[in-house]
C-alpha positions as CSV (number, residue, x, y, z in Angstrom):
1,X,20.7,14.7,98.9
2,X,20.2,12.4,102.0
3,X,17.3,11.4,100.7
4,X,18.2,9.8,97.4
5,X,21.5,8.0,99.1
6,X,19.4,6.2,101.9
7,X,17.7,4.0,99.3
8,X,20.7,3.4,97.4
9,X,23.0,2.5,100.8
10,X,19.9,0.1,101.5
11,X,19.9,-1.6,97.9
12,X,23.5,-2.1,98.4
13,X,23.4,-3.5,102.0
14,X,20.9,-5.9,100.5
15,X,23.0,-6.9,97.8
16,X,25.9,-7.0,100.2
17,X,24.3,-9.3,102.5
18,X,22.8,-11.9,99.7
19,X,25.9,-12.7,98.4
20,X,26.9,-14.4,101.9
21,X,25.6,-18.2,102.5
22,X,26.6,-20.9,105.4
23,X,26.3,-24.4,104.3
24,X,25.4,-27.2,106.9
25,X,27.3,-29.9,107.7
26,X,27.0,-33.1,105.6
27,X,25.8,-31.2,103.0
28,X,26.7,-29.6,99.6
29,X,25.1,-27.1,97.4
30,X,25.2,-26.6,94.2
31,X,26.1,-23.0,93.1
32,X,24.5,-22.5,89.0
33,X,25.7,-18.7,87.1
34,X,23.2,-17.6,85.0
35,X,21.4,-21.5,84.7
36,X,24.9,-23.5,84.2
37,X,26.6,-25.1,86.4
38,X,29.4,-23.2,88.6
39,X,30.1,-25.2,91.3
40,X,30.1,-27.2,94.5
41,X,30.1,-25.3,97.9
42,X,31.0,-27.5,101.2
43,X,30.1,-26.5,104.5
44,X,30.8,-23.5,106.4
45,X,30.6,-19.8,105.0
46,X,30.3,-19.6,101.4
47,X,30.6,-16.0,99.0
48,X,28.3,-15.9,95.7
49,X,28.0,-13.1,92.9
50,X,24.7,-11.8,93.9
51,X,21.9,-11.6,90.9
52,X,24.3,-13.9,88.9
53,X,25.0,-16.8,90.8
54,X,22.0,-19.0,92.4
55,X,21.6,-21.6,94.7
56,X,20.2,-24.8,92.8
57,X,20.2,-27.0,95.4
58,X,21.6,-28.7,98.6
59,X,22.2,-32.5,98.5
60,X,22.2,-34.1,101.8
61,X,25.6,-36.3,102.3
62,X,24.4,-38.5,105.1
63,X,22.8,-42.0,105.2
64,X,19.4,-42.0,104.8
65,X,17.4,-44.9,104.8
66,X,13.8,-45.1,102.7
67,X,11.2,-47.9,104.0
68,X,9.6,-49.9,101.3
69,X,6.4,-51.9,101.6
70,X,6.1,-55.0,99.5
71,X,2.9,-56.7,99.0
72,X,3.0,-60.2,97.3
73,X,0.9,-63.6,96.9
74,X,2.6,-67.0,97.6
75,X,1.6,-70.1,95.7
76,X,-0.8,-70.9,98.5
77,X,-2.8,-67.7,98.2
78,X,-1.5,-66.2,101.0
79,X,-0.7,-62.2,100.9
80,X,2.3,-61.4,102.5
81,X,3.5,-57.4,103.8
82,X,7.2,-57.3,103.7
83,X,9.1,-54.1,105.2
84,X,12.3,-53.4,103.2
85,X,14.9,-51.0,104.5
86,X,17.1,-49.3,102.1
87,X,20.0,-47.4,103.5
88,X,21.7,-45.0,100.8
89,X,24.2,-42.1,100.2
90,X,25.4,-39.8,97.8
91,X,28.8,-40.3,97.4
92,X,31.0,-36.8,97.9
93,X,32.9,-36.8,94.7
94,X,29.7,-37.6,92.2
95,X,27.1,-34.9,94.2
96,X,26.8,-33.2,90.6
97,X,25.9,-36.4,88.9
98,X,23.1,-37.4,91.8
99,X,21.6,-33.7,92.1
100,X,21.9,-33.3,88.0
101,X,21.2,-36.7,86.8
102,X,18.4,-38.2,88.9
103,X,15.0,-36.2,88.9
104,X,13.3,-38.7,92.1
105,X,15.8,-40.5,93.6
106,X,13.8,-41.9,96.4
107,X,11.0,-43.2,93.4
108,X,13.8,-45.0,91.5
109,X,15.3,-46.5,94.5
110,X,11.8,-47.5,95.3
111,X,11.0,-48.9,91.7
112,X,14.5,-50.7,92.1
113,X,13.6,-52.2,95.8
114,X,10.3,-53.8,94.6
115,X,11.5,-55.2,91.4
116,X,14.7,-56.7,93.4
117,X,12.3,-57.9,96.1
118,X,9.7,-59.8,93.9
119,X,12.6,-61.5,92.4
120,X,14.3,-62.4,95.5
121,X,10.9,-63.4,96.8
122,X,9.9,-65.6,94.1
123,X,13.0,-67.2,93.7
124,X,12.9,-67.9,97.4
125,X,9.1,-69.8,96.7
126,X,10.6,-71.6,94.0
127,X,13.8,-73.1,96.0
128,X,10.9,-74.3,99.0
129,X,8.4,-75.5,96.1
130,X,11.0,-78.1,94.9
């Protein structure tokens, strides 16, 4: 008899335990039942149903800054190297929009940068040109 309760004591301790989390600081996660989406856990100690609800992900809350590299000709045939900054952050109320509605954030930030830059840039050639 002892032996067939040890394995099911253990199963359940296992069980048990996975349905506790801790969520950092500055960071939410986002808590999906069965593939749809359940919720948004802050930090601290969280509870989940384990086997039914997952964790999907964690978005980070705090500013983080992406360096871009822009590369560019002037009239004169001179390359230039440009380092842009970018400083973002995922605003608290719309975490389920950023971690459901962009697949690469840091590409289309990127993608954004340069196409803002090369504007700016050649705008700026044009204003020195006249």
């Amino acid at each position: 008899m002892e032996f067939i309760m040890f394995p099911i004591i253990f199963i359940g301790l296992i069980v048990l335990l996975s349905s506790f989390f801790t969520v950092k600081q500055q960071t939410v996660v986002v808590v999906e039942r069965f593939g749809k989406f359940q919720s948004l856990r802050n930090s601290g100690l969280q509870l989940k149903i384990p086997i039914v609800d997952r964790i999907a992900g964690r978005v980070n809350l705090r500013i983080q800054q992406l360096d871009v590299m822009i590369d560019t000709k002037t009239l004169d045939n001179v390359f230039l190297k440009m380092k842009v900054s970018v400083q973002y952050q995922v605003i608290r109320n719309q975490v389920g929009d950023a971690y459901y509605r962009l697949e690469n954030p840091q590409d289309q930030i990127l993608n954004s940068t340069l196409a803002q830059g090369f504007q700016c840039f050649w705008r700026m050639l044009k204003n020195r040109a006249n």
